[in-house]
C-alpha atoms as one frame of an Amber mdcrd trajectory, in Angstrom:
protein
   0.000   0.000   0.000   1.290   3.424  -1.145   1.727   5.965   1.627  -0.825
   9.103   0.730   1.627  12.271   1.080  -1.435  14.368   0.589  -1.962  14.223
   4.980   1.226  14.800   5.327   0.402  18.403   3.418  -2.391  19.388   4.901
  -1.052  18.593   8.518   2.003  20.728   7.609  -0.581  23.522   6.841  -1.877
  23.522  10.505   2.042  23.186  11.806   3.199  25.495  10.117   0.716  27.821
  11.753   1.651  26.979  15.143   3.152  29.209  18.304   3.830  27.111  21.274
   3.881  30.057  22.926   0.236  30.646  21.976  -1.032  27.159  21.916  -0.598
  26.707  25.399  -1.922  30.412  26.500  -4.916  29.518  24.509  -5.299  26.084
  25.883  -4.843  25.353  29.441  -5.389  21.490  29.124  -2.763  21.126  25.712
  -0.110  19.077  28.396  -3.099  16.646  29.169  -4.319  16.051  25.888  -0.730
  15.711  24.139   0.735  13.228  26.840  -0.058   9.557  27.275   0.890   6.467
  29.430   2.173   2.734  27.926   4.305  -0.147  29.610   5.915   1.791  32.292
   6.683   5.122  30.246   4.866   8.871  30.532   5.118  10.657  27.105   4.522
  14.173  26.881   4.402  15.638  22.902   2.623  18.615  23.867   5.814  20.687
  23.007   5.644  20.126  19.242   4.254  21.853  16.450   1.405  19.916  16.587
  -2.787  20.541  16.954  -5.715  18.071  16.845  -5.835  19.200  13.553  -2.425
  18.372  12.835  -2.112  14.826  14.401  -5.639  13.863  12.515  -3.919  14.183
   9.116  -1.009  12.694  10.486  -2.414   9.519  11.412  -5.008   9.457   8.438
  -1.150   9.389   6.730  -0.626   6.323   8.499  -3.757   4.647   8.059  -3.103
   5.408   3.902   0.090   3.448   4.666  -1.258   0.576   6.103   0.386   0.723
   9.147  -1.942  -1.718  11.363  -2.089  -3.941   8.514   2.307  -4.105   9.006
   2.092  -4.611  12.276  -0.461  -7.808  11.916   1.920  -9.224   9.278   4.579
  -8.485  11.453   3.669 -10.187  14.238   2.215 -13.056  12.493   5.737 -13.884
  11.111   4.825 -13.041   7.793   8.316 -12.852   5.310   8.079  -8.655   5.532
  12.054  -8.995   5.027  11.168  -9.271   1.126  14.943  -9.165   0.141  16.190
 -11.671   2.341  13.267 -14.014   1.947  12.624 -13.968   6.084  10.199 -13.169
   8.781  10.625 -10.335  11.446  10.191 -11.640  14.627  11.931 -10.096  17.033
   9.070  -9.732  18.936   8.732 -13.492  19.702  11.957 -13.688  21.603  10.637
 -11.810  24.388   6.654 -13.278  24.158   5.910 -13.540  27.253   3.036 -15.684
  27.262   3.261 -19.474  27.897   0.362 -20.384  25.515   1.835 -18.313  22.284
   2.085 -20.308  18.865   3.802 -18.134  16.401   4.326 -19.621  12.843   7.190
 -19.790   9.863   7.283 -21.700   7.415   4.936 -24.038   8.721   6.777 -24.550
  12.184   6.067 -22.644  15.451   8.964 -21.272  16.841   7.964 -21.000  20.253
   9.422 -24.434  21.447  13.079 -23.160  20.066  12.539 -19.964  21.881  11.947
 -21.242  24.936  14.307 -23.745  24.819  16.969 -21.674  24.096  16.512 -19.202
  26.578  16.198 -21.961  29.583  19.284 -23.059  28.239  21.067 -19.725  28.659
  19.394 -19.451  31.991  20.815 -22.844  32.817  24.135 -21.445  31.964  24.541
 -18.111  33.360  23.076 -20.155  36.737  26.040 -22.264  36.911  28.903 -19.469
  35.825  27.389 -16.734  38.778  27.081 -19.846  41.648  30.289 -21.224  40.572
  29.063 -24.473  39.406  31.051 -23.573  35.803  34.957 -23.033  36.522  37.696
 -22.369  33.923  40.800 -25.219  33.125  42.274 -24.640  36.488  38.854 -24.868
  38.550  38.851 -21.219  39.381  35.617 -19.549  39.374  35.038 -16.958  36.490
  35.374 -13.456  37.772  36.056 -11.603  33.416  33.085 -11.971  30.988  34.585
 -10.846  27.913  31.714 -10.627  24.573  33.244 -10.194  21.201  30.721  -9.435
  18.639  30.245  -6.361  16.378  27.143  -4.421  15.488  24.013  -5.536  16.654
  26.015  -8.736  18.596  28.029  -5.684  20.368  25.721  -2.227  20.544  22.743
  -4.070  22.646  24.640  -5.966  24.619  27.006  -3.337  25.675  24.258  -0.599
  26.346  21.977  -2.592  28.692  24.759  -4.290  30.625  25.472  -0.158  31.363
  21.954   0.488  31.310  21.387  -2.326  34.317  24.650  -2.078  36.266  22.632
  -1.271  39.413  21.051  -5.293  38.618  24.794  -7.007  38.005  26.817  -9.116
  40.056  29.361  -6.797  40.875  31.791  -9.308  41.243  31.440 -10.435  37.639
  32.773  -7.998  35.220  32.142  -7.824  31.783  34.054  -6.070  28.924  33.042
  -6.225  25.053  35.623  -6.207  22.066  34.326  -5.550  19.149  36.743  -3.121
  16.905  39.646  -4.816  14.989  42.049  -2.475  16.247  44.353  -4.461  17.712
  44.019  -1.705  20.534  40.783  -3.119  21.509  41.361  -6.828  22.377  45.133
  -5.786  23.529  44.031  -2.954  26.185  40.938  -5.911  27.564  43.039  -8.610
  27.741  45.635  -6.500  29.639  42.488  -6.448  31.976  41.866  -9.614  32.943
  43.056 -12.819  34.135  43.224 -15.854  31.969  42.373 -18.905  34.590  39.250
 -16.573  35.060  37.804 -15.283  31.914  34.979 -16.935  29.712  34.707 -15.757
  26.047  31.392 -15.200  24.538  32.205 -15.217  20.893  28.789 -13.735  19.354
  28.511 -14.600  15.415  25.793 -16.101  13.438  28.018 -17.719  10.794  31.289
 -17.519  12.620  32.924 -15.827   9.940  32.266 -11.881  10.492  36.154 -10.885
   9.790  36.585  -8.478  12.685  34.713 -11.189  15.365  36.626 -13.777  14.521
  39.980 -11.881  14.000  39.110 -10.944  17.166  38.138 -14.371  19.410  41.621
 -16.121  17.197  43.571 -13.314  19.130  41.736 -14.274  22.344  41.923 -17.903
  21.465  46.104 -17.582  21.171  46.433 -15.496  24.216  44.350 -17.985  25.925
  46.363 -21.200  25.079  49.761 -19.228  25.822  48.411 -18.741  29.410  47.186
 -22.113  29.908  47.604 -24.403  27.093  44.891 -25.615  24.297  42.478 -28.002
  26.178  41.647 -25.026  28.221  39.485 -23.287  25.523  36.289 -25.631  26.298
  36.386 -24.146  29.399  36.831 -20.499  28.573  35.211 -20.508  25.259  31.447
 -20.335  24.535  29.567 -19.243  21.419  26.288 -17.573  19.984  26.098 -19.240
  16.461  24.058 -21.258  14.526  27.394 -22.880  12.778  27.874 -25.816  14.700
  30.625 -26.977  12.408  32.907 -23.623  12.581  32.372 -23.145  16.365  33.369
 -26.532  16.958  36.767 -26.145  14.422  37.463 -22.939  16.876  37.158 -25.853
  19.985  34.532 -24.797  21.380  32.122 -27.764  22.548  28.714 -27.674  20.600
  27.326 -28.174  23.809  28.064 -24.364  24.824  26.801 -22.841  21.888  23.718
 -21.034  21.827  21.871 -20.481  18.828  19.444 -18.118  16.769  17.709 -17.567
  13.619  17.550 -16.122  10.746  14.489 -14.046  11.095  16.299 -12.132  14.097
  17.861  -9.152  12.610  21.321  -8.064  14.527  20.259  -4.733  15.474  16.976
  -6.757  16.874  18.883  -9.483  18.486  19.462  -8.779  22.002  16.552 -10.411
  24.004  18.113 -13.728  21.961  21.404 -15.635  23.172  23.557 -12.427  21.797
  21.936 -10.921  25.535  24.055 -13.965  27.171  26.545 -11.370  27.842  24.099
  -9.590  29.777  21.935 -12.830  31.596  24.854 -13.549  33.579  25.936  -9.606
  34.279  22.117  -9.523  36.075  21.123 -13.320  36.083  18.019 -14.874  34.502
  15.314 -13.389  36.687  16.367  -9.739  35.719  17.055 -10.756  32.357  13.279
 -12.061  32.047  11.800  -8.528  33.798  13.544  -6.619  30.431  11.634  -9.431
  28.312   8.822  -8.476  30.551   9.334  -5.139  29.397   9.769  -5.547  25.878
   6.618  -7.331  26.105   4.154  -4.941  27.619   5.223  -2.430  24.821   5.030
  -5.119  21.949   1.605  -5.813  23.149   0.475  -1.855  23.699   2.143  -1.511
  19.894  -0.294  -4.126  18.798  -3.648  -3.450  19.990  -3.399   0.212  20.521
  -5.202   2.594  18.088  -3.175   4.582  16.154  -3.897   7.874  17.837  -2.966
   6.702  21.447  -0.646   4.218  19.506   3.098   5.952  21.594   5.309   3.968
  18.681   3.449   5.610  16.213   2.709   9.005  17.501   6.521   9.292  17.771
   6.870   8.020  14.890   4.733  10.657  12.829   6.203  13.070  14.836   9.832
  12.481  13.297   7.904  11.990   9.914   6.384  16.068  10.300   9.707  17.530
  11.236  12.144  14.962   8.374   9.599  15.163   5.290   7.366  18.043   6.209
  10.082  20.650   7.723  13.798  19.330   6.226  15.298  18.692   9.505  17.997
  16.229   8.447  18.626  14.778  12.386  17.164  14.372  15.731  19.290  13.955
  19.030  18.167  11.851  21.438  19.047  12.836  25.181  19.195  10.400  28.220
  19.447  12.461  31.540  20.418   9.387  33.135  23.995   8.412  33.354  23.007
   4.587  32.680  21.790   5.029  29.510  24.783   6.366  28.278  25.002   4.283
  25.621  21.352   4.170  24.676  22.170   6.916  21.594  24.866   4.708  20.262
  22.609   2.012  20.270  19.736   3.950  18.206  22.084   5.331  15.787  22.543
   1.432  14.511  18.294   0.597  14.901  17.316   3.828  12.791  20.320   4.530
  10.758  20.982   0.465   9.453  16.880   0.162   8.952  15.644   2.985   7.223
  18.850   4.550   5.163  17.805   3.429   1.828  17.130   4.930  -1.133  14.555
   2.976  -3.104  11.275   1.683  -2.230   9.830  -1.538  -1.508   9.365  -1.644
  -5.808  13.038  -0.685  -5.977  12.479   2.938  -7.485  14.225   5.910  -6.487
  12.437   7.334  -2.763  11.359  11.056  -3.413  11.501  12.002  -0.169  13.606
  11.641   3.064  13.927   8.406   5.125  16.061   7.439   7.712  17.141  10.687
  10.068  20.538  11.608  11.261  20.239  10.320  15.017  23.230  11.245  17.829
  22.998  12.212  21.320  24.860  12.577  24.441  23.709  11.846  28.311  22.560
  15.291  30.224  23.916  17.314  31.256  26.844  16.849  29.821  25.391  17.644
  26.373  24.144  20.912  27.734  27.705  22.796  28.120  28.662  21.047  24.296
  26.119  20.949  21.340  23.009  22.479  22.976  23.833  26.081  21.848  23.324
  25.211  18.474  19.909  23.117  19.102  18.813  26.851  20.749  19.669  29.429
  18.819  21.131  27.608  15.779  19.908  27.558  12.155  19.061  24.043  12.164
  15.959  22.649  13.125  16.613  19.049  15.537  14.323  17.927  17.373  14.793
  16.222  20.105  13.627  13.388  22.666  14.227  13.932  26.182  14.462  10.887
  28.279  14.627  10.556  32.044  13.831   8.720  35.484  11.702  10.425  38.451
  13.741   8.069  41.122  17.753   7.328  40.794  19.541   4.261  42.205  22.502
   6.750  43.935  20.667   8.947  45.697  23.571  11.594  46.223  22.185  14.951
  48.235  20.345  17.002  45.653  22.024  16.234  42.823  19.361  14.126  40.919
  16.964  16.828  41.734  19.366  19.173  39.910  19.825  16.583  37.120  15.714
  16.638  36.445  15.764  20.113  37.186  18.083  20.396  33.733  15.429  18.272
  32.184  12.609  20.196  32.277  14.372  23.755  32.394  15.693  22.524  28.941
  12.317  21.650  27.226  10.589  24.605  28.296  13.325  26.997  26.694  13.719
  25.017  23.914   9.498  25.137  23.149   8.618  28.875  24.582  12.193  30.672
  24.077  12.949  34.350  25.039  11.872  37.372  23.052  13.647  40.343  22.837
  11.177  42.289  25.110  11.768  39.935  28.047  15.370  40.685  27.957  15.165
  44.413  27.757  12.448  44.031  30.686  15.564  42.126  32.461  17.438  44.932
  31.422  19.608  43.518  29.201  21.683  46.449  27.493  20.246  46.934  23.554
  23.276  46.372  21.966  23.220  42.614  23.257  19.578  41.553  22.789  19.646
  40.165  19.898  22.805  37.638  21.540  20.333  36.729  24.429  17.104  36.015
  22.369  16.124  32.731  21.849  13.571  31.574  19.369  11.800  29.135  20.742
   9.033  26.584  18.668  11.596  23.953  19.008  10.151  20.631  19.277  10.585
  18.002  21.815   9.080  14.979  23.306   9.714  14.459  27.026   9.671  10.547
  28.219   9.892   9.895  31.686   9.567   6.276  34.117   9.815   6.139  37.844
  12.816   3.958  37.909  15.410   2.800  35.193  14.525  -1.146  35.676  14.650
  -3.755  33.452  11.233  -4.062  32.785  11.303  -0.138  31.970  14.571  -0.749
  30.017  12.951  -3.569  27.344   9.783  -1.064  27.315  11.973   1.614  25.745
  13.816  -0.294  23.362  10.836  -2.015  22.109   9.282   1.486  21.959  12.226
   2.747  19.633  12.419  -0.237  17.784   8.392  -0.014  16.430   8.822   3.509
  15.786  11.432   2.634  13.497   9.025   0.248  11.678   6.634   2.517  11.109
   8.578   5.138   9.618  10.020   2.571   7.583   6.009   1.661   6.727   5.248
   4.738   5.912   8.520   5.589   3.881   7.839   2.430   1.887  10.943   0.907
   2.656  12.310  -2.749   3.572  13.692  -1.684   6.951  14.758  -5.341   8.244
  17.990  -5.904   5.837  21.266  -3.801   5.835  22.752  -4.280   2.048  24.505
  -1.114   2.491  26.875  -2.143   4.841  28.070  -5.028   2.247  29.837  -3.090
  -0.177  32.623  -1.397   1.464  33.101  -5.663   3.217  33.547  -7.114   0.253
  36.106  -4.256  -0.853  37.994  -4.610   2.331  39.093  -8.218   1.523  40.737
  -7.439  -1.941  42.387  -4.629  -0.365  43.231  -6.275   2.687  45.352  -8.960
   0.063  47.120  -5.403  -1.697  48.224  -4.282   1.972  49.861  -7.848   2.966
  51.094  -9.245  -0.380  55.113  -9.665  -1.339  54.447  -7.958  -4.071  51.420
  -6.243  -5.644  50.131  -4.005  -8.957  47.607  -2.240  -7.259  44.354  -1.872
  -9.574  42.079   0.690  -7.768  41.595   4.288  -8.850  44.467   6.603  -8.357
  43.266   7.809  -4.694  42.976   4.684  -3.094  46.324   3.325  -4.916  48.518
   6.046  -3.761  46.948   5.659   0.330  48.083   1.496  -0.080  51.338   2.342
  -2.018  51.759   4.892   1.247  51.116   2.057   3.981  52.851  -0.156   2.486
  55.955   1.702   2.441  54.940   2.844   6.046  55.339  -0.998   7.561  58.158
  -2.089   5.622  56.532  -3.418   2.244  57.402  -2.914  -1.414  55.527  -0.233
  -2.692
């Protein structure tokens, strides 16, 4: 189904209209009606340039999409991956109820599911309570994950995200550059007789993964000799063959499928990392969490539907208004990471440029998304967002209660929060700073604009069940864009290219001897390392 554009016009009549400054004078209840409640998390979109007006043409723009007919098909484990031939079904790794039958190809995959995360939960039992112990019987103090993209990103963002939940006697590092830098400066870190390797790849071939776990592998056996790797060693893979070649017993290896996307994949074994950082209770709360948003996201109407109202929001301010990012802003200090990990689900799904028919898209899809915790981002990038020429919008995300309550200091932290919204969305003219007496020849410095948008989502406690809630929230908002841009957002071809590149250049940088083919640019950068480390040019 085509996406109508036509709502998208006439809602960017009304916005375009629009003084938040004025809408709220003129409406004393605007904060009620713009806000609403799902799985945990308070949303308030009152501070966008948004009216009833506005958000009916928006969501009659995703009704012309077909958006509730996506999300049936999605959940059904219909094959919406068209280019890959596979189902989407992220969602049924973190199903939550016992009686679910979900279907591909015939099979329900349910059983597997289950199975597979008892078996991790049998595991990360026996490795916390000591029951597993490396080659010398010592118990396992160093969890150390190598993976890459969506086998790194999620796993390393909710182990921060949860580190109030952990076994603080376990600690867990992820490598997952192939700098040399990044295994060296972990391993340097940890103590081999202690240390259990998670090496996270679906094929176990992904270069920089398994350059990476070979380095671990031979640092491992110099320590303590080759039959110690069964011990230390365990793998997320479906390649039974390959993880058993690397000496790792089959037994330890924890599978997954094809219809989880990486960027998807950590309620699956690539959260292993994580079960035994917070143990399988906690680890089933964030499923828990997931859930209770996958379920709001499926039965809500559209218009108190939070996926997609955030979702149309970003739609308004890419496609009707130009802005080419948003930033994304954590004022807690545990999600950190949480912008990093967004940057991967919105930027690796919807940055294409053809449609589902494979024609040239006419419009923008996937937005520019960065961030940085506050307040930190407050005394670096914020000055722009104020009183720069760019419009960004931005989501605001925070926690009423902290784990470290510290004097007043998360008051001050939430205090930033809101402070920052309202200037953001109301601004300050140039008669309120002469009123403050603000000397004429420096208003126009100290005026701020204002009618910049922002969503505000708050919880009252960073949990896990509150941690799965957001992701899953961030993750369907993705898929509807992508819906509504017309998109396949569940493949990633555009991370192939520069792979597949890599390896025949990788041969020109290590050969004896070489006649370098490329264009002139990239000949005269490999005639230049070569000489650099010693080789013929």
């Amino acid at each position: 189904m085509k996406t109508d554009w036509k709502f998208l016009e006439k809602a960017m009549r009304q916005s375009r209209k629009i003084s938040l400054r004025g809408q709220f004078a003129d409406d004393p209840a605007r904060a009620r009606k713009f806000s609403m409640k799902a799985a945990g998390w308070f949303l308030d979109y009152s501070k966008n340039l948004v009216n009833v007006r506005t958000m009916t043409n928006l969501f009659k723009l995703a009704e012309s999409a077909g958006v509730k007919t996506e999300i049936a098909r999605m959940f059904a484990g219909e094959k919406i991956n068209v280019t890959e031939n596979r189902a989407v079904l992220h969602t049924a790794l973190r199903n939550r109820d016992p009686k679910a039958q979900i279907f591909v190809d015939g099979k329900d995959v349910m059983p597997d599911v289950r199975a597979v995360l008892a078996a991790m939960g049998d595991f990360s039992d026996r490795v916390r309570n000591g029951a597993w112990r490396g080659a010398t019987g010592k118990r396992i103090k160093y969890i150390v994950n190598i993976g890459i993209g969506g086998s790194d990103l999620g796993p390393v963002m909710a182990n921060i995200a949860l580190t109030p939940y952990s076994k603080r006697s376990l600690k867990c590092f992820f490598v997952s550059n192939v700098d040399s830098t990044h295994i060296a400066e972990t391993l340097r870190s940890v103590k081999a007789a202690e240390t259990l390797f998670i090496v996270a790849s679906k094929t176990f071939t992904t270069q920089e993964t398994m350059s990476n776990a070979h380095a671990a592998k031979d640092w491992l056996v110099k320590k303590l000799g080759a039959d110690a790797v069964a011990r230390h060693f365990v793998a997320v893979s479906t390649a039974k063959d390959e993880v058993a070649k690397f000496g790792i017993d089959t037994a330890n290896m924890f599978g997954f499928w094809d219809w989880v996307g990486g960027r998807y994949s950590l309620p699956s074994a690539i959260g292993l990392s994580l079960m035994l950082a917070i143990g399988k209770r906690n680890f089933g709360r964030l499923l828990d969490g997931y859930f209770a948003m996958d379920e709001h996201f499926r039965t809500a109407p559209l218009e108190r539907n939070m996926p997609v109202i955030l979702a149309l929001l970003g739609i308004l301010y890419s496609n009707g208004y130009g802005a080419e990012s948003y930033c994304v802003l954590p004022y807690d200090q545990y999600l950190s990471r949480f912008p990093a990990y967004l940057q991967q689900m919105d930027m690796e799904s919807n940055g294409k440029c053809v449609d589902k028919s494979g024609n040239p898209v006419i419009f923008r899809t996937g937005p520019i998304e960065w961030g940085e915790p506050g307040t930190n981002g407050q005394h670096s990038f914020y000055q722009l967002i104020h009183q720069g020429t760019h419009m960004i919008p931005c989501d605001f995300i925070g926690c009423c209660q902290t784990h470290n309550p510290v004097g007043d200091l998360h008051d001050k932290l939430m205090a930033n929060l809101f402070a920052q919204t309202e200037a953001l969305a109301f601004g300050k003219t140039a008669d309120e700073c002469r009123a403050e007496g603000v000397p004429e020849n420096l208003v126009p410095f100290k005026t701020f604009p204002g009618n910049k948008p922002t969503n505000t989502l708050l919880c009252r406690k960073l949990t896990p069940e509150t941690l799965g809630a957001l992701i899953a929230l961030y993750e369907h908002k993705v898929f509807v864009q992508g819906v509504i841009f017309d998109v396949f957002s569940y493949d990633q071809w555009g991370v192939q290219l520069g792979k597949v590149l890599a390896k025949g250049v990788l041969q020109d940088l290590t050969a004896e001897t070489v006649e370098l083919k490329h264009d002139a640019s990239t000949n005269q950068l490999i005639a230049r390392y070569r000489k650099a480390v010693g080789r013929k040019a």
